[in-house]
C-alpha positions as semicolon CSV with decimal commas, in nm:
position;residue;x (nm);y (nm);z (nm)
1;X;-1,732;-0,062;0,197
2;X;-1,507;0,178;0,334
3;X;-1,122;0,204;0,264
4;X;-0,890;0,456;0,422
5;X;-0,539;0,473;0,374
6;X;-0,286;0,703;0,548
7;X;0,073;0,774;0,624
8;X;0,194;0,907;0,312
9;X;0,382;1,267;0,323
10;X;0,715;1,425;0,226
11;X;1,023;1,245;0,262
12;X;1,413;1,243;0,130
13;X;1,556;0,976;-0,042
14;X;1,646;0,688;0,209
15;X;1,399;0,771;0,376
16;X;1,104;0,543;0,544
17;X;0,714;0,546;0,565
18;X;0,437;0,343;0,707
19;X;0,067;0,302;0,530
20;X;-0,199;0,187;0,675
21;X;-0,535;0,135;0,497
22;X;-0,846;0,127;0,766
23;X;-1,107;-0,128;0,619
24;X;-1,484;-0,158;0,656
25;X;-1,810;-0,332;0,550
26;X;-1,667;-0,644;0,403
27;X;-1,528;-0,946;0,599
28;X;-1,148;-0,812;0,585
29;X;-1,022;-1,174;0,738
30;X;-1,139;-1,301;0,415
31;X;-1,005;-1,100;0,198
32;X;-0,707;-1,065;-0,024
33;X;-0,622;-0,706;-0,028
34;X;-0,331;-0,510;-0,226
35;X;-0,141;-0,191;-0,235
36;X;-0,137;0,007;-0,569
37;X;0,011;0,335;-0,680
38;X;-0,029;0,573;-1,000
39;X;0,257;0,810;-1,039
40;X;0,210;1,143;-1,213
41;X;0,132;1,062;-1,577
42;X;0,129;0,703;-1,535
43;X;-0,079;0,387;-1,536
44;X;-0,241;0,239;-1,200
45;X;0,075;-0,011;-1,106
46;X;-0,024;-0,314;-0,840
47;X;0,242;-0,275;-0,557
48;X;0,200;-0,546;-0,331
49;X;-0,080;-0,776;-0,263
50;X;-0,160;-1,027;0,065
51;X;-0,383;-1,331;0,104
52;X;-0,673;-1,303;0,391
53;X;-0,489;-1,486;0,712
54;X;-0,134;-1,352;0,581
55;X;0,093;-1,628;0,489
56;X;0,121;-1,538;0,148
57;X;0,218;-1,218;-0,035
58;X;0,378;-1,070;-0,373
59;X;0,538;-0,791;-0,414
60;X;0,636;-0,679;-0,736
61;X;1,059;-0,658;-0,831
62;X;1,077;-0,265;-0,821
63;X;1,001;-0,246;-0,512
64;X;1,056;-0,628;-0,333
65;X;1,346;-0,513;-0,143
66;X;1,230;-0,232;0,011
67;X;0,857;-0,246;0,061
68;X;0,689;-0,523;0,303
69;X;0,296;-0,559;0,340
70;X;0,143;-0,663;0,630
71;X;-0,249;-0,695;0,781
72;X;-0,376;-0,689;1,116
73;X;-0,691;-0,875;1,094
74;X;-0,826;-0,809;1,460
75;X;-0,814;-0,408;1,355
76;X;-0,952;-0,458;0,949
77;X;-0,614;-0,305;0,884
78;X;-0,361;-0,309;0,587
79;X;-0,009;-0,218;0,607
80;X;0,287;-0,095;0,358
81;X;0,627;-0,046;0,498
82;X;0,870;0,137;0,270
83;X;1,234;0,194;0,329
84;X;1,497;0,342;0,122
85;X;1,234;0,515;-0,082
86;X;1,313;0,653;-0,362
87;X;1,208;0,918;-0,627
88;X;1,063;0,707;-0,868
89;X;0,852;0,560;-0,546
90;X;0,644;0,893;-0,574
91;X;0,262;0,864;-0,626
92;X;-0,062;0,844;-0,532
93;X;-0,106;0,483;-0,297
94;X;-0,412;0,337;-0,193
95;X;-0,539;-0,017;-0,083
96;X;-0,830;-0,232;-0,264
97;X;-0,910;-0,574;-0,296
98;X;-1,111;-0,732;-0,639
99;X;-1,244;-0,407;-0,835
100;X;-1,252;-0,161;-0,532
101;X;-1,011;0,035;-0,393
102;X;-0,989;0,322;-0,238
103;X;-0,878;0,690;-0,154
104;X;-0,524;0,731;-0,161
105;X;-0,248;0,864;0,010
106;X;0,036;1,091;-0,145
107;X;0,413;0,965;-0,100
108;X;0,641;1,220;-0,224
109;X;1,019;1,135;-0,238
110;X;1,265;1,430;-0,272
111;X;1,624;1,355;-0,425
């Protein structure tokens, strides 16, 4: 099982990113996945998380608003769009599903 995610960086307050989270050796289709994030200091926190065919999510109140998960089945992909980040937004994100996940991607958020 491999998961990759990408997109994080460097960004002002307001600002917007895109993750993505390449997936493979499982059956992804199948597959509830979810974004989670551990901030300097902090816990592991579960972001967002999306059934297998995509007509269900959660996302948790923090972040509701602003951040929108998505999956692209025919390319074993997971998605995170963030807008209006903010600086409390910074941490360490990465995809999993179950008891896995995987290496993350830094999102810092300047003020």
């Amino acid at each position: 099982v491999q998961l990759q995610a990408s997109g994080g960086g460097l960004v002002h307050a307001g600002g917007s990113l895109r993750l993505s989270c390449v997936t493979s050796g499982f059956t992804f289709a199948r597959t509830a996945m979810k974004w989670l994030r551990q901030a300097p200091g902090e816990g592991l926190e579960r972001v967002s998380t999306i059934n297998g065919d995509g007509t269900w999510s959660h996302t948790i109140d923090s972040v509701k608003d602003r951040f929108t998960i998505s999956r692209d089945n025919g390319k074993n992909t997971l998605y995170l769009q963030m807008n209006n980040l903010k600086p409390e937004d910074s941490a360490v994100y990465c995809c999993g599903f179950n008891d896995i996940r995987g290496q993350g991607t830094l999102v810092t958020v300047s003020s």
